[in-house]
DSSP file (Angstrom, degrees, kcal/mol; ACC not computed):
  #  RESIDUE AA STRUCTURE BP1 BP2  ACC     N-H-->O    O-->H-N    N-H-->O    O-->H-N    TCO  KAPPA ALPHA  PHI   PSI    X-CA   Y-CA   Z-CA
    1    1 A X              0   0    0      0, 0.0    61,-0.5     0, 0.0     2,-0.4   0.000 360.0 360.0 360.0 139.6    0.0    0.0    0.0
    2    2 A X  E     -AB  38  61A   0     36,-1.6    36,-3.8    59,-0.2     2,-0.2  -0.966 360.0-176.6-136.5 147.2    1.4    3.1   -1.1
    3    3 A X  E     - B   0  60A   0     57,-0.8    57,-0.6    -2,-0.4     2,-0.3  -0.696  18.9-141.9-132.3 142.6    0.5    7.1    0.3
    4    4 A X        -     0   0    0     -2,-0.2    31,-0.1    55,-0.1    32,-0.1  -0.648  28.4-112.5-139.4 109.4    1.5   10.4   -0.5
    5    5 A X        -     0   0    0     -2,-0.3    30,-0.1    30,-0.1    31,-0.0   0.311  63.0 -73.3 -40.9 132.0    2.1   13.2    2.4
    6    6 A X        +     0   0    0     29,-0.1     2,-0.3     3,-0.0     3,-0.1   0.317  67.6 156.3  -0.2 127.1   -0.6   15.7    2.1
    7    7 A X        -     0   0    0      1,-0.2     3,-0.2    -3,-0.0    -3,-0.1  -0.894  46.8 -45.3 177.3 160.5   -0.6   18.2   -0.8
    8    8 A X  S    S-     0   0    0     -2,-0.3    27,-0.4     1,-0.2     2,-0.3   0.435  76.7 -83.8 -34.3 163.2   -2.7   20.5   -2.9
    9    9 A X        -     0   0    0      1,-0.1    -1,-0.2    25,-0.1    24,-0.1  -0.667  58.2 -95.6 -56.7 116.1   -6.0   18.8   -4.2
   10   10 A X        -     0   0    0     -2,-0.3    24,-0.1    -3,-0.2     3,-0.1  -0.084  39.1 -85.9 -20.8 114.9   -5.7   16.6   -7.6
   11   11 A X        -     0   0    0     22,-0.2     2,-0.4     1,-0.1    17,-0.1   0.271  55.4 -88.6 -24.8 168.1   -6.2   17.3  -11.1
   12   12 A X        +     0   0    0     15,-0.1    15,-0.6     1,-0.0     2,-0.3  -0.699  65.8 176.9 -97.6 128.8   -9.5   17.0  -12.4
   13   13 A X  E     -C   26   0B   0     -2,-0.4     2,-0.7    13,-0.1    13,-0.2  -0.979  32.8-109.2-146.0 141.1   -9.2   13.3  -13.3
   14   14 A X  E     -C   25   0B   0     11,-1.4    11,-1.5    -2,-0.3     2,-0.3  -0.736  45.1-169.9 -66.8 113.3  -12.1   10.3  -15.0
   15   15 A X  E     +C   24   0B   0     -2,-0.7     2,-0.3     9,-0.2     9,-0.2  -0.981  22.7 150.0-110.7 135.0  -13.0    7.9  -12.4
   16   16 A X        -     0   0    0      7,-0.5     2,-0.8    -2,-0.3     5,-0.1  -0.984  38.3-129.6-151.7-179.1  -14.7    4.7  -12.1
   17   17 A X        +     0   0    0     -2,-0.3     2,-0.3     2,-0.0     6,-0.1  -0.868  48.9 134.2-120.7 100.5  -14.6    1.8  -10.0
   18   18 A X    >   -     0   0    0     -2,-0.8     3,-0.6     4,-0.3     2,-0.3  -0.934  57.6 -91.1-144.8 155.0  -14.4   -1.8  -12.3
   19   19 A X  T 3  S-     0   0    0      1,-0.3     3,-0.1    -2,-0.3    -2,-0.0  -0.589 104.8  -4.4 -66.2 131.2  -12.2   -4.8  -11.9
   20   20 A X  T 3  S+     0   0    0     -2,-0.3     2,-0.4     1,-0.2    -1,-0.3   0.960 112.7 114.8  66.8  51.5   -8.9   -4.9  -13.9
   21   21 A X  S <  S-     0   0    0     -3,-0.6    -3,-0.2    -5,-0.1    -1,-0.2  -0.975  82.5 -84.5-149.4 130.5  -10.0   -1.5  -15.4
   22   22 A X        -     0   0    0     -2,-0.4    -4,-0.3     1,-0.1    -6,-0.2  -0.231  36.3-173.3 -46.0 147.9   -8.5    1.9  -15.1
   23   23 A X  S    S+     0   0    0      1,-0.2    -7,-0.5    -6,-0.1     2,-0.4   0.640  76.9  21.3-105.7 -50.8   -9.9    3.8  -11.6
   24   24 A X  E     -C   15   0B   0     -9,-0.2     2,-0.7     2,-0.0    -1,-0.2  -0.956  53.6-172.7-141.9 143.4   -8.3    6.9  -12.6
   25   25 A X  E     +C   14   0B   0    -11,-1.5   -11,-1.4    -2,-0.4     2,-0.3  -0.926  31.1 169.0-118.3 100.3   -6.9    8.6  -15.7
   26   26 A X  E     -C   13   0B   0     -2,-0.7     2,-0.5   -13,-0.2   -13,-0.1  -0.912  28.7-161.8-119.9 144.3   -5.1   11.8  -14.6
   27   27 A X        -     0   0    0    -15,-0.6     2,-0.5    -2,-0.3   -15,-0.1  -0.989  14.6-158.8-110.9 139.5   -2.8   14.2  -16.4
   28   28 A X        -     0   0    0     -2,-0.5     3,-0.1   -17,-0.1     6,-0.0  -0.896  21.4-127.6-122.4 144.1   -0.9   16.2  -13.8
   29   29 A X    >   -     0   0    0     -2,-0.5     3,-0.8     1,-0.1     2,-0.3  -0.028  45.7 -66.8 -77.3-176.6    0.4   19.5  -15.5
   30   30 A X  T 3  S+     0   0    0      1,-0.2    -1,-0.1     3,-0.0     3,-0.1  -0.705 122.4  12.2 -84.0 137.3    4.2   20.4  -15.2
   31   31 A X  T 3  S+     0   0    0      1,-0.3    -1,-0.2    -2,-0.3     2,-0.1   0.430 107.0 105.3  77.5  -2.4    5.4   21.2  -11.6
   32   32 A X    <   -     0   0    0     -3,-0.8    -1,-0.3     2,-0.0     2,-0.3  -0.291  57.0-140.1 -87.1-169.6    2.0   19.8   -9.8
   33   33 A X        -     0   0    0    -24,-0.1     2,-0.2    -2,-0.1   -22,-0.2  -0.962  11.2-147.7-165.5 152.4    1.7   17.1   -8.1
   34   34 A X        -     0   0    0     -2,-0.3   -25,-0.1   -24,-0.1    -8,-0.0  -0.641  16.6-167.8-119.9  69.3   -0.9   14.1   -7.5
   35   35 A X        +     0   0    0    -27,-0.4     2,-0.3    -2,-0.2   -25,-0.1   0.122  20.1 154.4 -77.4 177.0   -1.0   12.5   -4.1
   36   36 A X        -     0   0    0    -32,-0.1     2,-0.6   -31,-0.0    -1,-0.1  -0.976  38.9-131.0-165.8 166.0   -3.0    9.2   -3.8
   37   37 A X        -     0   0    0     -2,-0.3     2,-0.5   -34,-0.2   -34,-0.2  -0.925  26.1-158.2-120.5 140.2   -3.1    6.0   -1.7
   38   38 A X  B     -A    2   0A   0    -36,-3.8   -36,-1.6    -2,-0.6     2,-0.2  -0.940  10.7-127.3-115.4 137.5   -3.3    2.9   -3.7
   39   39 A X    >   -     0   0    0     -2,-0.5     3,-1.1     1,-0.2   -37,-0.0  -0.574  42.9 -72.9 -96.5 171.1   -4.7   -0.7   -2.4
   40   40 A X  T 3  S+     0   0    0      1,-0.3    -1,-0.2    -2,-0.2     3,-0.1   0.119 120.6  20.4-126.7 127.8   -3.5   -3.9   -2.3
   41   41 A X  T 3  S+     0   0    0      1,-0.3     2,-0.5    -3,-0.1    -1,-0.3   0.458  87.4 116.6 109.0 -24.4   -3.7   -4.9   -6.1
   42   42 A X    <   -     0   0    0     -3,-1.1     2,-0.4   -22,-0.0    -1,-0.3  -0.742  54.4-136.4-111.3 148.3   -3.9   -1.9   -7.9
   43   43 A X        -     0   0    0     -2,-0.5     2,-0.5    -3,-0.1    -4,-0.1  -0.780   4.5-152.7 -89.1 134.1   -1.3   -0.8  -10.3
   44   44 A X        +     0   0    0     -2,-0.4     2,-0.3    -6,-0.1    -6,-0.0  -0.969  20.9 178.4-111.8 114.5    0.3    2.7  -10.8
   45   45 A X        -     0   0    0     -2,-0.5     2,-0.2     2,-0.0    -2,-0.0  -0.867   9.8-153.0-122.8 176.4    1.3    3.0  -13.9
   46   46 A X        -     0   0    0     -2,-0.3     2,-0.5     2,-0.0     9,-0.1  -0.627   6.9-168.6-167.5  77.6    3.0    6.4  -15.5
   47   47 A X        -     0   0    0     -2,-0.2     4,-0.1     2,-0.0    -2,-0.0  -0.708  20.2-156.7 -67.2  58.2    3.2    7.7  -18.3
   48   48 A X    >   -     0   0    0     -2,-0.5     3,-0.8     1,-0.2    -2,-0.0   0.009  25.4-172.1 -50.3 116.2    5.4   10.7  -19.8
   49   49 A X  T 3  S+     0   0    0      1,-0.3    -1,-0.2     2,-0.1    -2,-0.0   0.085  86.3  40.6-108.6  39.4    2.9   11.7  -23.1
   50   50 A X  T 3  S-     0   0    0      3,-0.1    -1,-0.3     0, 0.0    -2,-0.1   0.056 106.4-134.8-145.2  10.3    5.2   14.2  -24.8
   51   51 A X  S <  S+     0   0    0     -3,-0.8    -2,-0.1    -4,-0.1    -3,-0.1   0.773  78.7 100.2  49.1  23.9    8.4   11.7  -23.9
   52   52 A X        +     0   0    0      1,-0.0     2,-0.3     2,-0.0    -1,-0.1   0.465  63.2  67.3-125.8  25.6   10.7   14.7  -22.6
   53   53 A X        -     0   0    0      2,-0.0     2,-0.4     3,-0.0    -3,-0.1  -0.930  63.3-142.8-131.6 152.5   10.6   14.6  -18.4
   54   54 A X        -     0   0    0     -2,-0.3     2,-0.4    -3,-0.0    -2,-0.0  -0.842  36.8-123.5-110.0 148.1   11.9   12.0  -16.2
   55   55 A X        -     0   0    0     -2,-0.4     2,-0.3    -9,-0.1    -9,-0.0  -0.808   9.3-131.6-121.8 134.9    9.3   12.1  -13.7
   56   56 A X        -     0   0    0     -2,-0.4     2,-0.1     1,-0.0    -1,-0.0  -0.503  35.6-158.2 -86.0 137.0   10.4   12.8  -10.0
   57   57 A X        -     0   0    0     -2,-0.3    14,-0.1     2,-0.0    -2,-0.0  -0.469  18.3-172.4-115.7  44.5    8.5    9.9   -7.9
   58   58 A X        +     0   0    0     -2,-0.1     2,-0.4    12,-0.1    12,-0.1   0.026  10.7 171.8 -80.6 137.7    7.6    9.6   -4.4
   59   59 A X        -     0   0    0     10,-0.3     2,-0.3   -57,-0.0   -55,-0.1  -0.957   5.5-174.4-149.1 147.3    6.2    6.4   -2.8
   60   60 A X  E     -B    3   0A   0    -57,-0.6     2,-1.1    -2,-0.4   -57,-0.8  -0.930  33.8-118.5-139.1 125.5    5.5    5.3    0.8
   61   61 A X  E >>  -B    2   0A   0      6,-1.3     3,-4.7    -2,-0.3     4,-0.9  -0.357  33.3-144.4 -24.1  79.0    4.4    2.4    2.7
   62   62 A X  T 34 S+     0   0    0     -2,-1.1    -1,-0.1   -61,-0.5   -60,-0.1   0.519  93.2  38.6 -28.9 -33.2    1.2    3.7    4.1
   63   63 A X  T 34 S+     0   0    0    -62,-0.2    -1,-0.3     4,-0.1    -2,-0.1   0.119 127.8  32.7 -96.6  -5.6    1.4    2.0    7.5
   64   64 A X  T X4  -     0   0    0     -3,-4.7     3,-6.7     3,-0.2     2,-5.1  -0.084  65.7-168.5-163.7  49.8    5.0    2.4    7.9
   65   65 A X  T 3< S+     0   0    0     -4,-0.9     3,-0.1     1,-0.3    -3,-0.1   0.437  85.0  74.0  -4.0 -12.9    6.2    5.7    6.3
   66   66 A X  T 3  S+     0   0    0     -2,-5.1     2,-1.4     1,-0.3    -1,-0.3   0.742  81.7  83.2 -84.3 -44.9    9.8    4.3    6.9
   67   67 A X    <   +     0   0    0     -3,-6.7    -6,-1.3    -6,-0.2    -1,-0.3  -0.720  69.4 153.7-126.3 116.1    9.1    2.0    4.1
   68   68 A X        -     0   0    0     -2,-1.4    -8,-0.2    -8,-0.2   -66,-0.0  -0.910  50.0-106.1-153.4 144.0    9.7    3.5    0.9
   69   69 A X        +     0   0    0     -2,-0.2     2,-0.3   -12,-0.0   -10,-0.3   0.070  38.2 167.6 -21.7 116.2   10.5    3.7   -2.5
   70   70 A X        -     0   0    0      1,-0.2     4,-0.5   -12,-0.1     5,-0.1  -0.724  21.6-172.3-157.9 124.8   14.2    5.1   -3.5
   71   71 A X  S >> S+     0   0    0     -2,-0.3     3,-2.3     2,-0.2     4,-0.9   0.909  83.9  70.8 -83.1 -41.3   15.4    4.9   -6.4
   72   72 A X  H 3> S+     0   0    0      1,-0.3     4,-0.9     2,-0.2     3,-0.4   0.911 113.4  45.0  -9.3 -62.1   19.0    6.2   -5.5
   73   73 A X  H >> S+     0   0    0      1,-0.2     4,-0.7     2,-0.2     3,-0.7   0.822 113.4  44.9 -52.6 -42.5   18.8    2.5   -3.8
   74   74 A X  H <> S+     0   0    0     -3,-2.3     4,-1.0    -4,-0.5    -1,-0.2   0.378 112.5  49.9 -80.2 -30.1   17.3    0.7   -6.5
   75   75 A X  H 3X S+     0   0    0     -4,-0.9     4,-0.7    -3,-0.4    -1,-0.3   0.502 110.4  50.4 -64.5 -28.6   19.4    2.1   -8.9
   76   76 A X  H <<>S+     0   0    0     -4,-0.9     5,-1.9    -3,-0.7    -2,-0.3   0.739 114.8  45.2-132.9 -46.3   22.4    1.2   -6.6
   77   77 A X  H  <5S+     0   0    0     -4,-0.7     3,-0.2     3,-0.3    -3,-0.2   0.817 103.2  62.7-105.6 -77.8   21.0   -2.7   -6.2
   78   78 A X  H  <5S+     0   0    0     -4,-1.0    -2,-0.2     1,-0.2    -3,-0.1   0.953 110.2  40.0 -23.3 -87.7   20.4   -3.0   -9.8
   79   79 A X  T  <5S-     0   0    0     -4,-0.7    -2,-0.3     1,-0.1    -1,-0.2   0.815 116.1-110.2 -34.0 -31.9   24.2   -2.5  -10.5
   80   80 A X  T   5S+     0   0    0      1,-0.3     2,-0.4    -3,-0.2    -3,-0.3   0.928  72.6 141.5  82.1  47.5   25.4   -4.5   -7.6
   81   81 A X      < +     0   0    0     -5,-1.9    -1,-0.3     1,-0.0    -5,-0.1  -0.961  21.3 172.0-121.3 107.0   26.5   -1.7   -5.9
   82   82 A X              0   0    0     -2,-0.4    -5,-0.1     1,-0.1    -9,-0.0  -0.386 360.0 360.0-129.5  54.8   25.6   -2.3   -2.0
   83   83 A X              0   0    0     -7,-0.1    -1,-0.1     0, 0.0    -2,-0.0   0.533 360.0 360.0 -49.0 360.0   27.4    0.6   -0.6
C-alpha cells in the first residue's frame, strides 16, 4: 500500500470503479503534483505523453512511512553496488 504526504488537491481526473479496469486517468500538469493511496492490487502506472521529463517519484508504505521507494537505492542494487 502506497501514500502520499498531504498536498494540494488533484487534477480534475475520469474515475470509475471496475475490476482490472482503469480507476483513474489523470494528467498532472508540469510542476504539480498528484498524491494518492493505492490498495493492495492496484497498479500505478506512469506515463510521460510528450516523452521529454523524467518524472520525479515519491512512494510510501502507508502503514509504515519508513518504508519507501528510492530509487538512488534501487538504482544502486540493480548494479550490484551495495554501498
Amino acid at each position: 500500500m502506497f501514500a502520499a504526504p498531504a498536498a494540494p488537491a488533484a487534477p480534475a481526473c475520469k474515475e470509475a470503479i471496475v475490476e482490472n479496469k482503469v480507476v483513474q486517468d489523470v494528467v498532472v500538469a508540469p510542476d504539480e503534483n498528484w498524491p494518492a493511496a493505492l490498495t493492495p492490487g492496484q497498479v500505478l502506472r506512469i506515463v510521460d505523453l510528450d516523452g521529454k521529463q523524467a518524472v520525479d517519484f515519491l512512494c510510501y508504505n502507508a502503514d509504515d512511512p519508513a518504508d519507501r521507494c528510492n530509487a538512488a537505492d534501487t538504482m544502486k542494487y540493480k548494479d550490484g553496488r551495495h554501498d
